[in-house]
C-alpha positions in Angstrom: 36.1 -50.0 -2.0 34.7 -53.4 -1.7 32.1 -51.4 1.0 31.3 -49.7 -1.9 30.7 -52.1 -4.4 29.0 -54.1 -2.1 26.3 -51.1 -1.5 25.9 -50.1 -5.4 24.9 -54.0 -5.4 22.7 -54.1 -3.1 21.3 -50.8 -4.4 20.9 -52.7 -8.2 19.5 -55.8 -6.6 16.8 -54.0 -4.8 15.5 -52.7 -8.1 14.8 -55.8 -9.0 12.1 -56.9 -5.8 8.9 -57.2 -5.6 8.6 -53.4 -4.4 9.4 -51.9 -7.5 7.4 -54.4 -10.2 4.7 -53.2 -12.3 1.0 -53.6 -10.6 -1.0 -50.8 -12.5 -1.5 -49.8 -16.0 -3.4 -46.6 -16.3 -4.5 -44.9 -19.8 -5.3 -42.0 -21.0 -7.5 -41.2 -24.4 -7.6 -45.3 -26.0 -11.2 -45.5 -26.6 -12.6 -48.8 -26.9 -8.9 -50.1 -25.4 -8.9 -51.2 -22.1 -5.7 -50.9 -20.2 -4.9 -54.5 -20.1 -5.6 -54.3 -24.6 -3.0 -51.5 -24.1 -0.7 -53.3 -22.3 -0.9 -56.7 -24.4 -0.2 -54.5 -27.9 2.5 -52.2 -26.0 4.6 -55.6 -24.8 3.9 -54.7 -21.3 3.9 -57.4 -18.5 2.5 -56.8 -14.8 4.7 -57.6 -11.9 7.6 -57.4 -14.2 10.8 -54.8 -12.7 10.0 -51.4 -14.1 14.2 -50.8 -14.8 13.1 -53.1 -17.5 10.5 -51.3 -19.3 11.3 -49.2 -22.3 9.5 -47.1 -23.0 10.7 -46.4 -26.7 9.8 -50.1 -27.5 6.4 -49.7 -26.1 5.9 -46.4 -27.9 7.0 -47.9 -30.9 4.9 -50.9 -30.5 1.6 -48.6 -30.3 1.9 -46.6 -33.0 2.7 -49.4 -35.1 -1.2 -50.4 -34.1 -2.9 -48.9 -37.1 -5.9 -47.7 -35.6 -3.7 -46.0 -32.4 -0.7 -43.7 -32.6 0.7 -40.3 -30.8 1.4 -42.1 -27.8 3.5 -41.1 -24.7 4.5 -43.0 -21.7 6.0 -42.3 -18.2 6.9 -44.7 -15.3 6.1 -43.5 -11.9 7.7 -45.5 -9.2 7.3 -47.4 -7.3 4.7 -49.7 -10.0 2.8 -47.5 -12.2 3.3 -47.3 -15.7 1.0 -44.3 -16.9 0.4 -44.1 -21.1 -1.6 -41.4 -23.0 -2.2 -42.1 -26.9 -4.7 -41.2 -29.3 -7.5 -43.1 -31.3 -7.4 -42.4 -35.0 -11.0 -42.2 -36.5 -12.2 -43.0 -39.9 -12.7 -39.8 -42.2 -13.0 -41.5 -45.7 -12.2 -44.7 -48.0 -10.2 -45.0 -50.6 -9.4 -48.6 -52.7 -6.3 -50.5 -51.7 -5.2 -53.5 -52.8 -6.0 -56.6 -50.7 -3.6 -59.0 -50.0 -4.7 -61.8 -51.8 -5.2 -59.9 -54.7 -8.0 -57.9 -56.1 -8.7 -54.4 -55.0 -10.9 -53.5 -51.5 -12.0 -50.3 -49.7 -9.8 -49.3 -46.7 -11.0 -46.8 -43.8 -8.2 -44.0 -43.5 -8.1 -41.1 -41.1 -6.8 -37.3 -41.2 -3.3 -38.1 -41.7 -3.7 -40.0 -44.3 -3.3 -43.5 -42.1 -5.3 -46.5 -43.6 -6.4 -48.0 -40.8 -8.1 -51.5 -41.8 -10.2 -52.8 -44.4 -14.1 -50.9 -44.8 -17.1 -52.3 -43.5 -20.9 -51.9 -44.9 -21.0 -49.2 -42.2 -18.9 -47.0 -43.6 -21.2 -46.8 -46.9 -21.2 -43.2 -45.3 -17.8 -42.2 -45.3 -16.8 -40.2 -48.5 -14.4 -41.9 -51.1 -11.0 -41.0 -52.2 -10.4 -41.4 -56.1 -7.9 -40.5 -58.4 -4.7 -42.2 -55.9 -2.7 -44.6 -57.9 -1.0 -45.9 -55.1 -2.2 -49.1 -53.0 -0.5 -48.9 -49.8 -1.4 -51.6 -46.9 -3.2 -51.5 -43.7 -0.8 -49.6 -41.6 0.2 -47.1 -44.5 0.0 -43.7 -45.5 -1.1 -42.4 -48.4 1.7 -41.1 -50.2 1.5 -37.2 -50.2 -0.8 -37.3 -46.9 0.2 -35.0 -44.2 1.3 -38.3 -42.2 3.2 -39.7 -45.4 6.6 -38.8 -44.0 6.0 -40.4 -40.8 6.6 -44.3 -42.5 4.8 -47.0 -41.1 5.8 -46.5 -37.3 5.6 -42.9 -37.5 3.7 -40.5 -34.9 0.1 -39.7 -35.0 0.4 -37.3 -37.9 3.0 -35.3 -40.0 2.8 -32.1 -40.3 -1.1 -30.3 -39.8 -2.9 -29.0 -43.2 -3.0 -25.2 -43.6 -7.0 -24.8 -44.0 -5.6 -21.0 -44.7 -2.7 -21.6 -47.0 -2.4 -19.5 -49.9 -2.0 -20.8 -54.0 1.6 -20.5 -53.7 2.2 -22.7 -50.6 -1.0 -25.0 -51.3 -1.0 -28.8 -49.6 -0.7 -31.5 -51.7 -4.0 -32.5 -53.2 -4.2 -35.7 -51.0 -3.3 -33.3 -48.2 -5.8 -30.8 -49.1 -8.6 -33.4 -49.7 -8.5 -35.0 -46.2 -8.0 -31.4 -44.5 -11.2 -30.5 -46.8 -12.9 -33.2 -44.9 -11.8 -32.1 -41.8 -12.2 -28.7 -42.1 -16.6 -29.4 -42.9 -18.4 -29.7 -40.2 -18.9 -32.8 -38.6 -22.5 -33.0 -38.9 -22.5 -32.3 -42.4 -19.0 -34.0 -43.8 -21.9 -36.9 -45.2 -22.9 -34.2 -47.9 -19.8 -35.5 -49.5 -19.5 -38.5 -51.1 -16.6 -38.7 -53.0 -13.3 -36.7 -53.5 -10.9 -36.8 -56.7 -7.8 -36.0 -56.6 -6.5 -37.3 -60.2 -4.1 -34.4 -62.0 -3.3 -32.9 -58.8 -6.6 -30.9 -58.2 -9.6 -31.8 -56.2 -13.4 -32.0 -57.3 -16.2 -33.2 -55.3 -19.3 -35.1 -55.5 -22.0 -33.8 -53.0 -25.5 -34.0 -52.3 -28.1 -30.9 -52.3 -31.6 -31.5 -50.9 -31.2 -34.6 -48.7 -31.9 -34.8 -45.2 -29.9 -36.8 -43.0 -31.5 -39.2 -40.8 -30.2 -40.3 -36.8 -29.8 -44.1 -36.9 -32.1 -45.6 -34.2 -28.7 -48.1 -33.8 -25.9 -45.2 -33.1 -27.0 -41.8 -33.7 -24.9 -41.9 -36.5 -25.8 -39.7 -39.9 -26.8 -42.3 -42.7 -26.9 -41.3 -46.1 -28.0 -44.0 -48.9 -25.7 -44.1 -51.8 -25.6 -41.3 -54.4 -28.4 -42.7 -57.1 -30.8 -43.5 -54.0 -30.4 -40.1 -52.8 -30.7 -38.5 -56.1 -34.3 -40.7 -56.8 -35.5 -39.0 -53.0 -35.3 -35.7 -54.2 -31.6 -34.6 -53.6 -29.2 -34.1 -56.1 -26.4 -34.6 -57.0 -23.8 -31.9 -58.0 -19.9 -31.7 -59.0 -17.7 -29.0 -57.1 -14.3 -28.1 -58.2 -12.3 -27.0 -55.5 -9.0 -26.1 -57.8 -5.4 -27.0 -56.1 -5.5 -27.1 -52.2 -5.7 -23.4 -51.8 -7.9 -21.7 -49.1 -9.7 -24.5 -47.9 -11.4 -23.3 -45.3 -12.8 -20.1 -47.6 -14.1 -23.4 -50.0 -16.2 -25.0 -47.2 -17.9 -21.4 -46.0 -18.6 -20.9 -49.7 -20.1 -24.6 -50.7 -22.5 -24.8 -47.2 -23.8 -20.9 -48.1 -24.5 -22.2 -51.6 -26.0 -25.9 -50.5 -27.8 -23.7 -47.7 -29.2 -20.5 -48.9 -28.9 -21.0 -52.6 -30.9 -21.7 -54.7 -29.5 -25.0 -56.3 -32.6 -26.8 -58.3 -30.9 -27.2 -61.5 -27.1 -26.8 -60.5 -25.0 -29.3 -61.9 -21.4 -28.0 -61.3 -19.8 -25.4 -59.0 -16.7 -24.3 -59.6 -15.2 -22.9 -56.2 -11.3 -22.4 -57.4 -12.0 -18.8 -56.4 -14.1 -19.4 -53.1 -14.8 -15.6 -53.0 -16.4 -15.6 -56.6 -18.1 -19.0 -56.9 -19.5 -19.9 -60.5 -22.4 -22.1 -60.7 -23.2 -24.0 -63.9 -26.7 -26.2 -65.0 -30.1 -25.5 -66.3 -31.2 -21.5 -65.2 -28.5 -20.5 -63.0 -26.8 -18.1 -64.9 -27.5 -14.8 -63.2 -26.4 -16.8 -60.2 -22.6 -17.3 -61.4 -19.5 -14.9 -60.2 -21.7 -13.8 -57.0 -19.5 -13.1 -54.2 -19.5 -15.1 -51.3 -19.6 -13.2 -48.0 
């Protein structure tokens, strides 16, 4: 027995050298995170034994990170400690309140995450309106699709049906940021602002304007909606109805921006994407003309 005891210890104790300590951190999907950022926000220490990593804590400690979440990590003896995580990106603003008062624009991303305050580059991104509640960086939006997931939650709750009929439609926060999602990238900056006030969703977009590659990024910059309106592109109000067939909404608003014609429109009414009305000086014949 005490031959026993004696091995088991020796066993423990040899956990514990320098054989079996952390020397490499490798990462998997971070972005502009290096491993040793990942390593700092996830609590992680090199050369420290790997029996004491925990990988819970370090899971939790990521996806507490505002801008990171969805991560996963795995220790492969005898020192590596491999993680794979995701980058959340910025796919509209919506007004927060700031914590020394006073209201500010806060970036959030398709889960509904805010993930810090807005910057004059992200003039671009479209704005949320209507939302009454003013979470904090770190948030979700109440009635997101990542709302359930609290403030240390995974990357995202529970994907938007882009397909879902009237009966089971998304919520209309929901349904606005999987409307985003479900335009193309490349022409998401059409869109400058969403409302979602009484539970339905309208739209402001922009008709006529070409989008130009910023010599800085590559990036599509659009000027703001009275700027864009003076160049020759207008501006027109889409109502998208509840949160119903989005992804039937999108085909029908690029054919109608694309092919249209729109000189005049000021209103479409897409609550029936398959029989879009459009409303505005000389575009009557044009109304209840089925989309294909």
């Amino acid at each position: 027995m005490g031959a026993l005891i004696g091995l088991a210890g020796a066993a423990a104790g040899s956990l514990y050298s320098p054989i079996f300590e952390l020397r490499h951190v490798r990462v998997v999907g971070a972005g502009i995170y290096s491993a040793a950022d990942v390593a700092a926000i996830g609590g992680v220490r090199l050369h420290e034994p790997l029996i004491d990593l925990d990988s819970a804590r370090i899971v939790s400690k990521l996806d507490a990170t505002p801008t990171l979440g969805g991560a996963s990590v795995r220790v492969s003896w005898p020192g590596t400690l491999s993680v794979a995580l995701s980058t959340r990106s910025p796919l509209a603003v919506v007004e927060v309140g700031a914590p020394k008062g006073g209201d500010r624009l806060a970036e959030v991303d398709r889960s509904g995450r805010l993930l810090g305050y807005a910057r004059p580059s992200d003039a671009t991104l479209p704005e949320l309106t209507g939302i009454t509640a003013k979470g904090r960086i770190g948030d979700w939006l109440p009635g997101s699709p990542g709302a359930a997931a609290g403030v240390e939650g995974p990357v995202a709750g529970a994907p938007v049906d882009l397909q879902a009929p009237s009966a089971s439609a998304p919520d209309a926060i929901s349904a606005a940021l999987g409307f985003l999602q479900a335009m193309p990238a490349a022409r998401r900056d059409i869109v400058r602002s969403l409302d979602v006030a009484g539970g339905t969703i309208s739209a402001k977009v922009l008709s006529g304007v070409t989008s130009q590659p910023s010599a800085n990024n590559g990036q599509s910059q659009m000027s703001s909606l009275s700027a864009a309106a003076g160049s020759g592109g207008q501006v027109i109000k889409v109502d998208l109805g509840n949160g119903s067939d989005l992804a039937a909404k999108v085909v029908a608003l690029l054919t109608i921006i694309d092919q249209g014609p729109v000189a005049g429109v000021t209103s479409i009414d897409l609550s029936v994407p398959g029989r879009p009305v459009l409303s505005g000086p000389g575009v009557a014949s044009t109304n209840s003309t089925p989309v294909s």
